[in-house]
VEXDREN-2710 file (C-alpha; in Angstrom, 1 decimal):
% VEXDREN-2710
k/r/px/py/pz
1/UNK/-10.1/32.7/3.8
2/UNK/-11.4/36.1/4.4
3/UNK/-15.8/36.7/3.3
4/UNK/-14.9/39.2/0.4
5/UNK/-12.2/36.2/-1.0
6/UNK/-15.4/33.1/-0.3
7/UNK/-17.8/35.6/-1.9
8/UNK/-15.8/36.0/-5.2
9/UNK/-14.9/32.7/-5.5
10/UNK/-18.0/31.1/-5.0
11/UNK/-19.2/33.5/-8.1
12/UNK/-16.2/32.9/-10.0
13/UNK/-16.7/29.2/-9.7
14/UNK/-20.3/28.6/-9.4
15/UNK/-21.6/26.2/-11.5
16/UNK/-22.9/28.7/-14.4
17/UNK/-19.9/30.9/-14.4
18/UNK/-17.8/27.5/-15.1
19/UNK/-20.6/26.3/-17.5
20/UNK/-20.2/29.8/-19.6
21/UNK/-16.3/30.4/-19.2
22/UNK/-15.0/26.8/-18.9
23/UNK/-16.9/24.3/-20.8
24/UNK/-16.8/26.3/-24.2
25/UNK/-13.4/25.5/-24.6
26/UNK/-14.5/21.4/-24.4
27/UNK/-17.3/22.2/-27.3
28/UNK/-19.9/21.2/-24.3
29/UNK/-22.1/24.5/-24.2
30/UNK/-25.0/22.7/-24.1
31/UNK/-24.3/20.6/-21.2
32/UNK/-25.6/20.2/-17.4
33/UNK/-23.5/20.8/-14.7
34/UNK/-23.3/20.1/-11.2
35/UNK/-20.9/20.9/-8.5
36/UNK/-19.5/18.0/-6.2
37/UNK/-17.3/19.8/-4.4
38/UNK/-15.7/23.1/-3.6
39/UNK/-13.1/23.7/-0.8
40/UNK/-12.1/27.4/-0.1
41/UNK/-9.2/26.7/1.6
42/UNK/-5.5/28.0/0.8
43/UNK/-5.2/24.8/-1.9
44/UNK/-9.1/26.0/-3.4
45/UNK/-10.5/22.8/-5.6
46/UNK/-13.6/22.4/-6.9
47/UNK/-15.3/19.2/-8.9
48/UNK/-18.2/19.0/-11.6
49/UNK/-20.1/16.3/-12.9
50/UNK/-20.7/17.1/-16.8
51/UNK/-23.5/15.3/-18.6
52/UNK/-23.2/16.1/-22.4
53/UNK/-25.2/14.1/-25.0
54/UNK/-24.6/10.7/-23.2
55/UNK/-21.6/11.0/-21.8
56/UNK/-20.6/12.2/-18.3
57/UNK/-17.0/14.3/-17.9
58/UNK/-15.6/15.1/-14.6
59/UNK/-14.2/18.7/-14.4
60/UNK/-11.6/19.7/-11.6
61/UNK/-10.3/22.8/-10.9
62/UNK/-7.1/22.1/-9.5
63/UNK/-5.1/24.0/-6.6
64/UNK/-1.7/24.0/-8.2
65/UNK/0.6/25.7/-10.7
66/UNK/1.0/25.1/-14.4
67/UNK/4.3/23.4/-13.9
68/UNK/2.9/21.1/-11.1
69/UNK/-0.1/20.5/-13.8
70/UNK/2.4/19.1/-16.1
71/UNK/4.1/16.6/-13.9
72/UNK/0.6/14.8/-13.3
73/UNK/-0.4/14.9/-16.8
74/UNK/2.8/13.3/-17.1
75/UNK/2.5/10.7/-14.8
76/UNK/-1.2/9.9/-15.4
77/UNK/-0.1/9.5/-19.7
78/UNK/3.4/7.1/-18.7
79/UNK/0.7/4.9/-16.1
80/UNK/-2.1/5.1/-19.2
81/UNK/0.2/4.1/-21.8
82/UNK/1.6/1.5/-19.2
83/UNK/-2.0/-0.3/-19.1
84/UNK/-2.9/1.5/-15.8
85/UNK/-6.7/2.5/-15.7
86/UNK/-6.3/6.3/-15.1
87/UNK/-8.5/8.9/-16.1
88/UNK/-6.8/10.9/-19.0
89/UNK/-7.0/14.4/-19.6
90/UNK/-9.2/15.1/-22.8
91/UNK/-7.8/18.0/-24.6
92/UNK/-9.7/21.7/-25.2
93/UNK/-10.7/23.2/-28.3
94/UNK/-7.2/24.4/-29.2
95/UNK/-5.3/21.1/-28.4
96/UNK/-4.8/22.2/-25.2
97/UNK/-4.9/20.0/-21.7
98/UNK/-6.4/22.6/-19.9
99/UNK/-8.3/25.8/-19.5
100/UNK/-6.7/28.5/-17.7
101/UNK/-9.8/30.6/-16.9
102/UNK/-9.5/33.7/-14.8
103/UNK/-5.9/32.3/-13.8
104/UNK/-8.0/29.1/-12.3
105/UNK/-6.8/25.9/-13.8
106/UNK/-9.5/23.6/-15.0
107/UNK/-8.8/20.1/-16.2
108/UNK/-11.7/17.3/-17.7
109/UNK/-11.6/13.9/-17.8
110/UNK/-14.0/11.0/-18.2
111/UNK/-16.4/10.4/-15.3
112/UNK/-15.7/6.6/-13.8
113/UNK/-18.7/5.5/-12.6
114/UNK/-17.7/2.8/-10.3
115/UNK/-17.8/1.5/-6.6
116/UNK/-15.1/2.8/-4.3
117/UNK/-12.6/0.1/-2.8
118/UNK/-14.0/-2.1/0.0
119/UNK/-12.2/-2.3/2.8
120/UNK/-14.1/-5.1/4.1
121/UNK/-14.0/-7.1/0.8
122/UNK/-10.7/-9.3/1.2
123/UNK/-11.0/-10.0/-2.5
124/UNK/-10.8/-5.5/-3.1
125/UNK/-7.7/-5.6/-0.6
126/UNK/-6.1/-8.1/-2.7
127/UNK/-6.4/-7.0/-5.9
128/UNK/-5.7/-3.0/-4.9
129/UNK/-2.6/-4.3/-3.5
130/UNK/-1.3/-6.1/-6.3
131/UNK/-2.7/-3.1/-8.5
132/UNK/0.0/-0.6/-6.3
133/UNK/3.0/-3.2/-7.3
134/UNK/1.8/-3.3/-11.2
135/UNK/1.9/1.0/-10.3
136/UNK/4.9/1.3/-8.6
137/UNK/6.5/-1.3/-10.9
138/UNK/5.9/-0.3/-14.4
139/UNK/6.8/3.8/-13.2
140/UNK/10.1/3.3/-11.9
141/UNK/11.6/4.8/-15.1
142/UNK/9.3/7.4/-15.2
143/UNK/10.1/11.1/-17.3
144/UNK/7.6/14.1/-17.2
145/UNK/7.6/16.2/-19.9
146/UNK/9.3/19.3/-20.5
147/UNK/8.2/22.4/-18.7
148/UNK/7.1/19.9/-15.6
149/UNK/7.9/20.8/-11.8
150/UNK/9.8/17.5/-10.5
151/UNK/8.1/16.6/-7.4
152/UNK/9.9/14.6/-4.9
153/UNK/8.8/13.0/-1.6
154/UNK/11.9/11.2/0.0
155/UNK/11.3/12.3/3.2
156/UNK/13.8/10.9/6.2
157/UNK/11.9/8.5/7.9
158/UNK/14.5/8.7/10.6
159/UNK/14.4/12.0/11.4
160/UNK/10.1/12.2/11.1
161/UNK/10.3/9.9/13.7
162/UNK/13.3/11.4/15.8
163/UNK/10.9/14.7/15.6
164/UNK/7.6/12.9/16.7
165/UNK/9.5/10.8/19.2
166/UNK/10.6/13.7/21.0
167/UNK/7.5/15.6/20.7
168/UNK/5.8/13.0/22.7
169/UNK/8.3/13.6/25.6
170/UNK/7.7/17.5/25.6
171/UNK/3.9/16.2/25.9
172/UNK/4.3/14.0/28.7
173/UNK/6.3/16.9/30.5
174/UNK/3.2/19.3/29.6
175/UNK/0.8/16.2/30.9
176/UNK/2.8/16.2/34.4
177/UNK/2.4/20.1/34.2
178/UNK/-1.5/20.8/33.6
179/UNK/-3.1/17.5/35.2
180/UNK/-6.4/17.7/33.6
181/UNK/-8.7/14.9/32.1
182/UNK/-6.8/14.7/29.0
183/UNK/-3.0/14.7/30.5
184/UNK/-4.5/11.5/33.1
185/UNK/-5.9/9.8/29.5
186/UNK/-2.8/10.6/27.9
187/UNK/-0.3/9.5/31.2
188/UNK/-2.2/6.3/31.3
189/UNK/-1.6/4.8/27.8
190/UNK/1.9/6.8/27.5
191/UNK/4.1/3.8/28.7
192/UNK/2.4/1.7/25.6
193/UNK/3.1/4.2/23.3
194/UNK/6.2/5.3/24.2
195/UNK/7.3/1.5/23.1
196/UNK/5.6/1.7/20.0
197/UNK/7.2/4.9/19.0
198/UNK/10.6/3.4/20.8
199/UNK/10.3/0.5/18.4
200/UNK/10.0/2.2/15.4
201/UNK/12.8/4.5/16.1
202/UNK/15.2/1.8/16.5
203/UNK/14.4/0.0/13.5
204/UNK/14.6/3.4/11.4
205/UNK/17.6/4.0/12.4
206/UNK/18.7/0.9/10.7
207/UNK/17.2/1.9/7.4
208/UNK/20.2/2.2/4.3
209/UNK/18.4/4.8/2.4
210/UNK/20.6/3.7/-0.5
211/UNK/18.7/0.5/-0.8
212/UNK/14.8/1.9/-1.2
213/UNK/13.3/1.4/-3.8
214/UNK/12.1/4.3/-5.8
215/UNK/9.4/5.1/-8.0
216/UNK/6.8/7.4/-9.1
217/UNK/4.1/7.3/-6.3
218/UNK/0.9/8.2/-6.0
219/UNK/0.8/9.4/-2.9
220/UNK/-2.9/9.1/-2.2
221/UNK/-3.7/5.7/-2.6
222/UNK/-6.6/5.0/-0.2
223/UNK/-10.1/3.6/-1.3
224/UNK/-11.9/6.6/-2.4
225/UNK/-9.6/6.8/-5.1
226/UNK/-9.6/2.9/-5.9
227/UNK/-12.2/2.6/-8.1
228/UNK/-13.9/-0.7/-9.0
229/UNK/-15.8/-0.2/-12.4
230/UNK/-18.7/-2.3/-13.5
231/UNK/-16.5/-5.2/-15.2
232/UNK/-14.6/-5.3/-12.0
233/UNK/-11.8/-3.5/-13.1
234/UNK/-9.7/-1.0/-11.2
235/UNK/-9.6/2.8/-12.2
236/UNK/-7.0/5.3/-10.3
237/UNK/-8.1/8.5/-10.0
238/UNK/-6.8/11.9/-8.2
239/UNK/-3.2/11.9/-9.0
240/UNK/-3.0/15.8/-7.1
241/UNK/-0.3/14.1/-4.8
242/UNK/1.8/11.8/-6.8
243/UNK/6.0/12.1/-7.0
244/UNK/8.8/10.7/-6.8
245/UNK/9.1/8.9/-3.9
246/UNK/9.7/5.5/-2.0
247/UNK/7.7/2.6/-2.5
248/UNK/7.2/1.8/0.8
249/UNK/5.9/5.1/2.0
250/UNK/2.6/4.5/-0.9
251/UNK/2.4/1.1/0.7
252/UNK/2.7/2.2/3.9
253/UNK/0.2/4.7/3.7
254/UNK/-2.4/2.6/1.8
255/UNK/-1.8/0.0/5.1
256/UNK/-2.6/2.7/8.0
257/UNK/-5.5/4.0/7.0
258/UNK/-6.7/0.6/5.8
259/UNK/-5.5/-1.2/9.3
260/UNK/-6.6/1.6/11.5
261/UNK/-10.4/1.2/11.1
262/UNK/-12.6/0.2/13.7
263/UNK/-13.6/-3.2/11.1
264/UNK/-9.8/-4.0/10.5
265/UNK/-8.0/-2.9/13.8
266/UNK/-4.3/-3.7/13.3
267/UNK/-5.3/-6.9/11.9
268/UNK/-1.5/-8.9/10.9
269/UNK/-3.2/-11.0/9.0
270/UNK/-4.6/-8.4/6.2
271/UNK/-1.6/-6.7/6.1
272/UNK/1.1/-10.1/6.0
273/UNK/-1.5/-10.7/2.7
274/UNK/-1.5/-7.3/0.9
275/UNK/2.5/-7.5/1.7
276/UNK/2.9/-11.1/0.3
277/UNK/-0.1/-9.8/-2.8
278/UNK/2.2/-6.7/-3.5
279/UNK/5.7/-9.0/-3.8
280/UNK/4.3/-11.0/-6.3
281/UNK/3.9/-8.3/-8.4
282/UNK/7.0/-5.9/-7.1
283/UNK/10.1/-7.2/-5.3
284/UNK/10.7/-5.2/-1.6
285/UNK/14.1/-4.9/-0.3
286/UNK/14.8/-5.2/3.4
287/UNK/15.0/-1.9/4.0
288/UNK/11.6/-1.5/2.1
289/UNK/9.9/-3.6/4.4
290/UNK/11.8/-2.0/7.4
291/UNK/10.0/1.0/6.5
292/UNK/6.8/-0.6/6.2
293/UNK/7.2/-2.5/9.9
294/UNK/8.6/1.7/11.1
295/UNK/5.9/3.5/9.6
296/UNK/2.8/1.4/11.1
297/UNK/4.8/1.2/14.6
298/UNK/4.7/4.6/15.4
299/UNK/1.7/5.7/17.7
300/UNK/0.7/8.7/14.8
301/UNK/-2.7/9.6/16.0
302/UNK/-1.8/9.4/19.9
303/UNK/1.3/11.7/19.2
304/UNK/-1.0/14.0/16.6
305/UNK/-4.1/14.6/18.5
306/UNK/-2.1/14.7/22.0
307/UNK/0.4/17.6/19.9
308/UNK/-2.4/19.3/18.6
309/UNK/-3.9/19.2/22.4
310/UNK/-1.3/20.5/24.2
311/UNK/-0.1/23.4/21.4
312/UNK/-3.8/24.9/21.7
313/UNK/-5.0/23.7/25.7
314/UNK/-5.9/27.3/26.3
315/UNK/-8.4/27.7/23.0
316/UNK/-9.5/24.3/22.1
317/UNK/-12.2/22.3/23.0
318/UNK/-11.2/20.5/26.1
319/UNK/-14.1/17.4/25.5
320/UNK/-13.4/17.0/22.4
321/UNK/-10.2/16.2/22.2
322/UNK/-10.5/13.5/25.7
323/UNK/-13.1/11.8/23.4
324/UNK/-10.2/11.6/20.4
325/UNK/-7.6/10.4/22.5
326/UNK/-10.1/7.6/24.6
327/UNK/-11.2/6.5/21.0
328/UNK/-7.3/6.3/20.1
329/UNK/-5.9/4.6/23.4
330/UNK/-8.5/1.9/22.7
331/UNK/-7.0/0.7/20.0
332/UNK/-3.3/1.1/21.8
333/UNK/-3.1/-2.4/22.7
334/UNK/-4.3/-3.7/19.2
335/UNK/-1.6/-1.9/17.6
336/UNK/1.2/-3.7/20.3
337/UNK/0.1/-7.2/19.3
338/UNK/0.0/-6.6/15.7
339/UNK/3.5/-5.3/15.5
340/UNK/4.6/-8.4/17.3
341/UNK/2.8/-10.9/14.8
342/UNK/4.1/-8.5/11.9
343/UNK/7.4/-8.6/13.2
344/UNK/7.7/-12.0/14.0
345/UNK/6.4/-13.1/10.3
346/UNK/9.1/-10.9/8.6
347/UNK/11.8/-12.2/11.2
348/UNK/10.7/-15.8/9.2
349/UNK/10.0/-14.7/5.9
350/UNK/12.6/-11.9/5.4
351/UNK/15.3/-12.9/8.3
352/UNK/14.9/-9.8/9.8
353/UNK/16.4/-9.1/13.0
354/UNK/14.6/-6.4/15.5
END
């Protein structure tokens, strides 16, 4: 973003031009303000924490269109009224559920004070995962209001793959080419990984899309938006991503970055128990958990930070990026025996064949 564009929007949303042009319209004048977080990127966001006469608000300005607004308004009242702990939007002066502010959307809800999800607490894994079948199951019939953009993932999986597959091959032709550090890191773990991605190609291409099961997804389910309160209850919060989508990709997505850690590396075990914790609650077809076993099979941060590598070699920082992909490699092996133990438990429990 240009200076002159940083400059203007770090007046226009500084903490006492939101407290004099925003909060009016909540009836909180006389309320403190901080700001947690400002990004001045092309999708600009900022947070508040608002303390008014013993209460404490959270105020977001969001990156997105009125329209877009509406559909997560939508889904956050249809998962409230569904006995989902979300954060609702509290409504303006005029009855409003927002302040449009200098064309700057601003949105406040309450503050949930809380401990984010534990990835190293079995007992958070658990519960999270059953709390993203309760989720997925009680929005399947979801309608946004009127005047809401309809957001829809549905993304191939096939063809993501297909893509990334073959961008790994252009990589190992560039590795072959340049030689350096990072192409004899990269040529050394690329057998390993080739199978992985390999692997997951196959099985997507045995996906029917007919049969995934659909819902509205949150699309950002990962513990810093899990929110344990002080009864031990679980709060959702930052709903910015959420559409229609398939199932599997939220579970899916909730499982990598929880298995990829350097305390739960590719761990079967957790991820056989969030998969059993989420069926209890929400059924999976086969093709559901074919997506699953497809989306955590593919090598993503090998084939990401190896793309990114060889689409700036002349500009980026060489070191850098050999650290990355050692860090990565490291774990390559992990990720090979956990796909086997995950495979081999749904070839038992789902009569599955690979």
């Amino acid at each position: 973003m240009p200076k002159e564009s940083l400059a203007t929007a770090d007046y226009y949303l500084s903490e006492a031009n939101v407290a004099k042009h925003v909060l009016p319209f909540y009836n909180l004048k006389e309320a403190s303000i901080e700001q947690i977080k400002l990004k001045n990127t092309d999708k600009q966001r900022a947070v508040y924490k608002v303390d008014h006469n013993k209460n404490t608000y959270c105020l977001k300005k969001v990156y997105y269109t009125e329209p877009d607004l509406l559909f997560v308004y939508s889904a956050m009242e249809w998962l409230y009224r569904n006995g989902i702990n979300v954060p609702r939007f509290l409504p303006t002066i005029n009855k409003s559920r927002y302040v449009n502010y200098n064309d700057m959307l601003f949105v406040l809800t309450p503050w949930v004070e809380g401990e984010k999800c534990d990835y190293d607490n079995i007992d958070n894994i658990v519960e999270t995962s059953k709390y993203l079948a309760k989720m997925h199951h009680c929005a399947k019939n979801f309608i946004p209001i009127p005047g809401s953009k309809i957001k829809k993932g549905y993304d191939d999986l096939y063809i993501s793959i297909n893509k990334h597959f073959q961008k790994l091959l252009i990589c190992s032709n560039a590795a072959y080419l340049h030689k350096d550090k990072f192409s004899k890191i990269f040529l050394n773990s690329f057998d390993k990984n080739i199978e992985l991605a390999k692997f997951a190609l196959e099985v997507a291409s045995t996906i029917n899309k007919d049969n995934l099961t659909t819902s509205l997804c949150h699309g950002d389910y990962v513990n810093k938006n899990i929110i344990f309160d002080n009864l031990g209850q679980i709060w959702v919060i930052d709903f910015d991503k959420c559409s229609y989508d398939y199932i599997a990709h939220d579970i899916s997505y909730y499982l990598r970055r929880l298995l990829k850690r350097d305390n739960t590396k590719w761990d079967a075990e957790i991820a056989i128990n969030c998969i059993k914790n989420y069926s209890s609650i929400n059924n999976l077809t086969i093709d559901d958990i074919k997506y699953i076993l497809v989306y955590l099979s593919f090598p993503q941060k090998f084939w990401r930070i190896s793309k990114d590598y060889y689409n700036n070699i002349k500009k980026c920082n060489k070191n850098s990026f050999c650290n990355l992909l050692e860090k990565t490699v490291q774990k390559t092996e992990y990720q090979m025996n956990f796909i086997d133990e995950l495979s081999n438990y749904l070839k038992k429990y789902y009569s599955i064949n690979f």
